[in-house]
Structures are given as C-alpha cells and as structure tokens.
TIDO-163530 format. One record per residue (C-alpha): x, y, z. Coordinates in steps of 0.02 Angstrom, whole numbers, plus 50000, padded with zeros to 5 digits. Example, Ala and Ser with C-alpha at 12.3 -4.5 7.8 and 13.67 -1.06 7.14 Angstrom:
2
506154977550390506844994750357
// end
This chain:
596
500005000050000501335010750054502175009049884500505012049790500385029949871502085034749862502085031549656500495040449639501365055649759502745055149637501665054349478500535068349529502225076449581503055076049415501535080549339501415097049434503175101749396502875099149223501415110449232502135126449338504255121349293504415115349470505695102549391506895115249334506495127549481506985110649613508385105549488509305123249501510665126349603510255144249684508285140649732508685128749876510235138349924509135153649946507965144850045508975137650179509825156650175507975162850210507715152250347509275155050427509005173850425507305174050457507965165550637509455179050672508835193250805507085205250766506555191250663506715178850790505945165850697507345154750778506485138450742506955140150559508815139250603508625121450603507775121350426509325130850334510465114750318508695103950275508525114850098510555113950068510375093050099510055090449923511425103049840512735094649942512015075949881512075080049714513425072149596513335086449485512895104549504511805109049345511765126949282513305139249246514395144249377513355133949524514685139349636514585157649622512765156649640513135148449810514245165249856512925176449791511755168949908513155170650052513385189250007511415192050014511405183550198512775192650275512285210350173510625206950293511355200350450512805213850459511775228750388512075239450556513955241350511513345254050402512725263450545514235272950635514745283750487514175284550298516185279750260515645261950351514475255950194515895251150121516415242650237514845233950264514885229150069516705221750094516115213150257514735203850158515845198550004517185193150127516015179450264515095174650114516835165450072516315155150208514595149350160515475145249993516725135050105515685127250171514765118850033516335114949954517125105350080515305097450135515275092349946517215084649964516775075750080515315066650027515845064149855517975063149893517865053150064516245045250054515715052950218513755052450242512935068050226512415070050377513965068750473514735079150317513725094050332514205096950529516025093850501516055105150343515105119050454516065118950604517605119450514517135134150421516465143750557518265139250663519185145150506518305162750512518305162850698520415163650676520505176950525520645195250534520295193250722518835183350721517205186550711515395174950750514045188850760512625178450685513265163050705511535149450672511995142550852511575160950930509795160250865509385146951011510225155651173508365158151226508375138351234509425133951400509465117551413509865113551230511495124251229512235117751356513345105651265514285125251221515335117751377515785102451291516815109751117516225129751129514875136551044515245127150863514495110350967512745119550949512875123050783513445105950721512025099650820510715111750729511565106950553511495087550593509695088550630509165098650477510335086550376509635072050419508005077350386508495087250226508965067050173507065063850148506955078350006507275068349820509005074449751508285079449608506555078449526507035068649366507435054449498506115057049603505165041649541506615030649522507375034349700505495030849747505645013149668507235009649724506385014749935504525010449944504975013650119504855030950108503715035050261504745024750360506265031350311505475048450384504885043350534506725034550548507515051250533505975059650632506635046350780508525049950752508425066750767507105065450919508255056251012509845065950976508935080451058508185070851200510145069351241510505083951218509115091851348509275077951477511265086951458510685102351504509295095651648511015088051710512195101351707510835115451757510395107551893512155103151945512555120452047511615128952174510485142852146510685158352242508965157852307509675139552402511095150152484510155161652568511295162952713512715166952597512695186852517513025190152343514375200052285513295217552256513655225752072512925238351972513065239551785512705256151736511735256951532511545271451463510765277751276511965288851201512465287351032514215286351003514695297250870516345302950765517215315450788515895323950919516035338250991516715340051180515105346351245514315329651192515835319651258515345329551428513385328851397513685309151398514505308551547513555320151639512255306151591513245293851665513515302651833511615301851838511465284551834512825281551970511805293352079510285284252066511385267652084512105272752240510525278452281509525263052285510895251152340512055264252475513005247152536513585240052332515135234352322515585235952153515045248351998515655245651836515215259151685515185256251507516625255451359517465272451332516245281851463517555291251545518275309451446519555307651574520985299551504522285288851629523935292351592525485281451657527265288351638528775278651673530485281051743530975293051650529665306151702529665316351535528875309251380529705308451223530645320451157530255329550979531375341550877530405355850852530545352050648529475335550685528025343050793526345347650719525475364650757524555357850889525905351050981526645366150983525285374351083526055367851240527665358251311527695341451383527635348351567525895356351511525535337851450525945328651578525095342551710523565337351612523675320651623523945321651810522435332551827521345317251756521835306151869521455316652001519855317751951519495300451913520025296152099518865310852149517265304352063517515286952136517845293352313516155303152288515445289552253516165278952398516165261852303517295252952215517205257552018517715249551852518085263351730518095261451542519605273451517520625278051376522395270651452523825282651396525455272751461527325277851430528735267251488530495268051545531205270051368529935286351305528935274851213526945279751192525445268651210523705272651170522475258851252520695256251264520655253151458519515245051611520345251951765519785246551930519715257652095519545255252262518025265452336519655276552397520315280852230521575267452234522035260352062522115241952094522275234151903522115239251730521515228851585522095233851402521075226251263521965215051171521125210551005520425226650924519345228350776519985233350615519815248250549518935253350717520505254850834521715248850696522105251850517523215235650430524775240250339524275259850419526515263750406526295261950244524955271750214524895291550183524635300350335522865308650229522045292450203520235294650279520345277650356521625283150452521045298550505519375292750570520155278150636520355279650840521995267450831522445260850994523845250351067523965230951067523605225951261524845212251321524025199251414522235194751525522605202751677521765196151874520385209751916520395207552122518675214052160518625221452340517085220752461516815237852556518255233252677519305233752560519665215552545519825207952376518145195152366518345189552207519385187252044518795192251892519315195051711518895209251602518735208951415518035224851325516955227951158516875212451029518095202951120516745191751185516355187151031518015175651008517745160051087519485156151119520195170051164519215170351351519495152351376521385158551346521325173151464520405159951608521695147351599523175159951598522625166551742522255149651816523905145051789524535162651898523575154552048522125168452012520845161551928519435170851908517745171051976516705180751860516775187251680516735206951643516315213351489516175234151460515735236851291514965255151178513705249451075512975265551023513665266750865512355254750793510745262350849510095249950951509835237550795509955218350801511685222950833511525221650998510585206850989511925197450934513235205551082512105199051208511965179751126513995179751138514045184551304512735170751333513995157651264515435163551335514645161851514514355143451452515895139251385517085143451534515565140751682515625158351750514485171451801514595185251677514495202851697514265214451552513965235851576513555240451407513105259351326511715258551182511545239351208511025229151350511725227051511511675210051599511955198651714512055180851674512315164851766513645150451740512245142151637511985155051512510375161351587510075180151592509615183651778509455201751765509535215351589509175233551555507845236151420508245240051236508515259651220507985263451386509405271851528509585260151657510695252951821510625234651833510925226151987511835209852018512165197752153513535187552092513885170152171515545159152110515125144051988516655133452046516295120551897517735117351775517065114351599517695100751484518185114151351519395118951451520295103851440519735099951272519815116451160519745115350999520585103350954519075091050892518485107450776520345106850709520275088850678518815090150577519665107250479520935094950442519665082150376518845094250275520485098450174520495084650063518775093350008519445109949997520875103349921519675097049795518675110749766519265114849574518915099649520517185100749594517045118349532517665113049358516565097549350514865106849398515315119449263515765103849135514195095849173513025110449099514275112048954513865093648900511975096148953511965110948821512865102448693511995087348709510415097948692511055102948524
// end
C-alpha cells in the first residue's frame, strides 16, 4: 500500500512540475540555496523566527548530495546567496558613519567566502571521502565557522547556534567543544532530515522505486533526530541543575554590582560638549545607583564612558622628546610639562569621582601609558578603583577591531588616508590581567577577568585569558565585559552582543557581567541564563548579586582541538574544490551540447 501511494505522490508530483517548471525550479542550484539562506536569516535577532535555524541545512541537503551541480557557475551562485545573507545580517555596520557602507559591502563579500566553504568542503567530503551527509554537513560547518573565527581577528556575530540562546537547556553542550557544538548539532538535525527531500526531481520516481519505504525512512530520521535532542536536553537538565541557585544560599550574600546602561549614541568626531553631555549622563545613573543600593560593592560603567583619560609615565618622568622640525601645530601649543600636568589632573579627578561615590568602580578609560624608554601607548582601558581612589589593576584590550582601533599596513599608508584619520587606533594590550574585586573593607572578594567591546565574541580567546590566569594561581570568579554599543542604533546589533556573552558564560562556567552603553546590560549565570538586563534603548542601572560557579568545563581541557581535527578532515575537500568547481561547470557544458 505504502508503495502504491508513494508512486501516485510522485506521479502527481512530476506532473505538477511539468505544469508550473517546478522540475527546473527544484533542479537549480540557487533556489534551495536561497531557501535555507531565508530560513537561517529569518531566525537571526528582530526576526526571531529561531525555529527556522534548524531548517537552513534541511534545503542545502540536496545541493550537497548532488553528483553534479547543473547550471553555469553553480558555485558563484552559492556566494551570491552568502553575500545576500551577511549584506542582511551585518547591515548595522553601516550605521556609525556613511564611510562604514563600504565597509559593510566588503564585510558581506568577505564571510560569504565562508558559506561558499562550506559547501565545498561538505561536497568533498561526501563525494571525495564518502562521508555520509549527515555527518558531512556538521564537520564542513564547524570547520568553516573555526576558520573565520581565527582570520582578521575573528568574528561569529550571527553565528546559526546564537539564534537558540533563549533555549537553556539545549545549549548547554557550548561547555563540551564551545559554541560550534550547537551549531553542528542544529546542522545535523536539519541534515538528516533534509535526506528525505529527492535529490533531484528527474529521479524522484526512480529513487521512489528503488525505497518504497519512504514514510518509514521519515519517521526513521523523525526518531534519530528526536533522540539526539532528548540527549542533548537531559545534558542540560544535568548540568543546570548541577550548581546551586542563589535563592538555596540564602545565608550566603552576593557580591553586590551595578552595571550602569546608558543611551547615548556614540558618534565621530563629536564635539566636547557631547563627550561631557554623555558623561554628565552617566554621573546620573551612578547617583541613582548609589542611591538605591548605599551598601554595593562594586560599579562598573560602560566602554569608553570616561573623557578623562589615565595616563601612566615611566621612569623617566618626561615623555618623548620631539625636535621642534617634527612637531605639528598643535603640539606646539604647549610643552610636555603642560602635557603631563594634564594628564595628572585626570587622574585626580577620576580618583575624585570614585571617592564621591564611595564604592569601588570599574572605569572604561582611555589608558595613555609611557614606559621607561619614552615609548607611547594609546589603550582602550578598564581600570579598577578602590572606593578610595586606589588604582588596583588595569586591563588593556587586546584584540581590536579593524579599521575601528586599527588600520592594517597603516606605516605604509599616507598620513591623509580617511581611514586613518577617522580611525581611533589604539595600542595592542599584552596579556588577560587578574581583576581583584574588593568588598567595602577593602578586601579583595573575588577574581575576575575583564574583556572589553567584541572581544566576547572570540570563543577562544576568554577560555585563553581563564586558563592563563588559572595558571598565575588567580583564577577568576566572574567574567566582565564593558562594551559602547551606540554606534549601531540599538539594531539587532546588539542582539547578537548579548547571545555571545550568553555563550561565553557557558563555555568557561562563569557568572558574567557585562555594563554596556546603547546595548544591554546584563547579568548572566554560569548556565547562560540572563538573571537580570536593562531594556532595549531605555537608561538604566542593573543590579547583580554574583555568586562563584566553581565548575570546571570540559572545554577547558578539550579546546578546539576536535573542531581542528575536523578542519583537517575537511581539506581533502577543499583541496578538491577545482575539480568540483570545474566539473559542475563541465556538466552544463555537456547538458547544452547534448541539447544541440
């Protein structure tokens, strides 16, 4: 019986394609690439249809299982689609200034390259190694979303595994391999499904022969993939439920924090009445924090809040010296005493506006260091204070954005080029540095680590900075981030901040801490789940008790290096991928001739 319907679906099937050219519309390689692009974006933040995530690698099952790509250039139809994603998933890099559209356009051409990737080394695989599909299409994704997680400093803003960090429980593997372990998952289960869709229509009713079982071969896949994710939750009902909630330590206070959020757009080249407008803002907020919480033991404020530089000179006590031929205009306005008279006077008033305050601050502070040897510095900062004015550590961001705080080859460049002129370029920091966070005593209560801006969104880079400073005997306790997302107007932008900070709390098991201007500020648990968070677009203090995880995480002892072994398994594919390239684009030269 079973076969009896299934020929008649796939005679009535045929027959409709015939009618309205669903044959050649199936057949083509762009359709179902689109499609599985559609769904995936229509999951990424203010759509939020995040269900569909898991329905992108279902519509790419078939383009991956076919021998031969028909149509010309099948493989730059795959990039087109790429570039049409990322154009929509990145649009807000457009926002901070109109000179960013290009970059925006360059951004899109450049992580299509790892859609295309993707499909080529998915396709090596099947066809090269004989892997099945559906083990094929995770190791192919992971792999290429590793690979652009290492280039040009890494970047996984709408990554398909971030569309599900409303779903606890099922991201909880994140702790196993990183965040990549959710999006293999996702891609497994729409590939395994995506194995029930025919390959292509002109075979529909001979692969239909050849499997009369074809609704059990769905409800087979409908089981596989049912069970896979029954694993996968009873994981996260297990690892959940494996620390104590605060509300079970009663007896026990919470280290007391307030993240301060603020609205302000962050703008180029502003004037400084608006730099001072914005902080006057700020000052507000720590009011009202102090306000409602007199006995906190710890504020932190946003990315780049303070107009007050801190400067840092060494042993010298002079900073470098310039022949008069070799200064600008401006520099010679005033000497170096004047300069350094400045710099002392923001300190002093840094110190002054914590001790006003009488708690313990984290400042995000332009850092302007000189050493011994004369040499200048130029970091974007997070300086900690006692509620005395003490300076007890300084963290310098260590992987800054491109053509943000740094401009490649910029020595090389003329000293005109409007990159480099609206560029803020900063300083390289050195290394993670241990954050000891005092109670109102004075005594350090816990350890933390700081990372500012986009570095959250690099996976490996805080599991470096944690076991670094595990290794110094000081690991820490909690996760800061201080990050200025007002350049992007509130967009899904800061959507996809937040799901990074999400994973990152995951991957290492730590409370995480994140003070954020024109974004959201939270405060999230070891298990990735968002205790407390300001409102979208609306000025805001955010309170946090913060209790110590104490769980180790097996990516700590794992890494990466399962995601590198299957980047190396995928290179025989890459390897490959002219000769796939060259035979797709044979294949419709013989299907035209033959035609003639």
């Amino acid at each position: 019986m079973n076969g009896i319907n299934t020929q008649n679906f796939s005679e009535n099937l045929l027959k409709n394609s015939e009618k309205f050219s669903l044959r050649k519309w199936y057949n083509g390689t762009f359709p179902l690439v689109f499609l599985g692009v559609l769904c995936y974006t229509l999951a990424l933040p203010r759509f939020n249809l995040t269900f569909l995530a898991w329905f992108a690698s279902f519509f790419w099952t078939p383009i991956i299982l076919r021998e031969k790509l028909t149509g010309k250039r099948p493989f730059l139809k795959i990039y087109l689609a790429g570039v049409i994603f990322w154009a929509i998933a990145v649009h807000w890099v457009c926002f901070p200034y109109w000179a960013t559209c290009f970059g925006w356009v360059a951004m899109s051409f450049y992580l299509a390259c790892y859609i295309f990737l993707f499909f080529v080394m998915a396709r090596g695989l099947v066809h090269r190694l004989r892997i099945p599909v559906v083990l094929a299409m995770p190791i192919a994704w992971v792999s290429s979303e590793w690979l652009q997680r290492q280039m040009l400093g890494g970047f996984s803003f709408g990554a398909i595994e971030h569309t599900q960090v409303h779903h606890v429980l099922l991201i909880q593997i994140a702790d196993l391999f990183g965040e990549y372990t959710v999006g293999a998952l996702i891609i497994f289960v729409g590939s395994t499904l995506g194995t029930n869709l025919p390959v292509n229509l002109e075979n529909l009713q001979k692969e239909n022969q050849q499997k009369r079982f074809f609704p059990k071969r769905l409800f087979a896949t409908l089981g596989v993939c049912f069970f896979v994710i029954l694993i996968v939750i009873c994981y996260g009902f297990y690892r959940t439920r494996s620390v104590l909630a605060p509300v079970l330590r009663k007896g026990e206070p919470g280290y007391q924090v307030a993240l301060l959020q603020g609205t302000d757009r962050a703008i180029l080249n502003a004037p400084l009445d608006w730099y001072e407008k914005v902080y006057d803002n700020y000052i507000a907020l720590a009011k009202e924090a102090v306000k409602a919480r007199p006995d906190l033991d710890l504020m932190i404020w946003p990315e780049s809040t303070s107009i007050y530089p801190w400067g840092e000179f060494g042993d010298s006590g002079k900073p470098e010296e310039t022949s008069p031929g070799q200064q600008s205009e401006d520099e010679r306005k005033y000497d170096k005493d004047d300069e350094r008279k400045y710099y002392d006077q923001a300190r002093q008033i840094v110190r002054q506006v914590t001790r006003y305050f009488d708690t313990a601050m984290i400042h995000g502070i332009p850092g302007y260091v000189e050493g011994a040897d004369g040499k200048r510095n130029t970091y974007n900062s997070a300086l900690l204070m006692d509620r005395h004015g003490t300076p007890l550590a300084r963290y310098d961001k260590m992987q800054l954005v491109i053509f943000g705080e740094y401009v490649p080859f910029a020595d090389w460049l003329p000293d005109d080029f409007f990159l480099k002129t609206l560029c803020q370029r900063s300083s390289w920091g050195k290394a993670p540095v241990n954050v000891p966070l005092p109670d109102r005593s004075g005594t350090p209560k816990l350890n933390a680590s700081a990372n500012i801006c986009f570095e959250s969104s690099i996976p490996q880079l805080i599991r470096n900075q944690v076991l670094q400073l595990r290794r110094e005997g000081t690991e820490p306790d909690v996760l800061i981030n201080i990050s200025n997302d007002g350049w992007f107007r509130h967009s899904s932008q800061i959507d996809m901040h937040l799901a990074t900070h999400i994973f990152r709390a995951i991957e290492n098991r730590k409370p995480y801490l994140s003070a954020t201007n024109g974004g959201f500020s939270v405060s999230i648990d070891g298990n990735g789940r968002i205790l407390e968070c300001g409102k979208r677009n609306i000025p805001s203090v955010v309170f946090a008790d913060v209790y110590p995880d104490g769980r180790v995480p097996p990516y700590h002892f794992w890494g990466d290096w399962w995601i590198f072994a299957c980047f190396l398994l995928s290179l025989p594919g890459l390897a490959s991928w002219k000769f796939v390239l060259w035979k797709s684009e044979k294949t419709a030269s013989l299907e035209a001739v033959s035609k003639n």
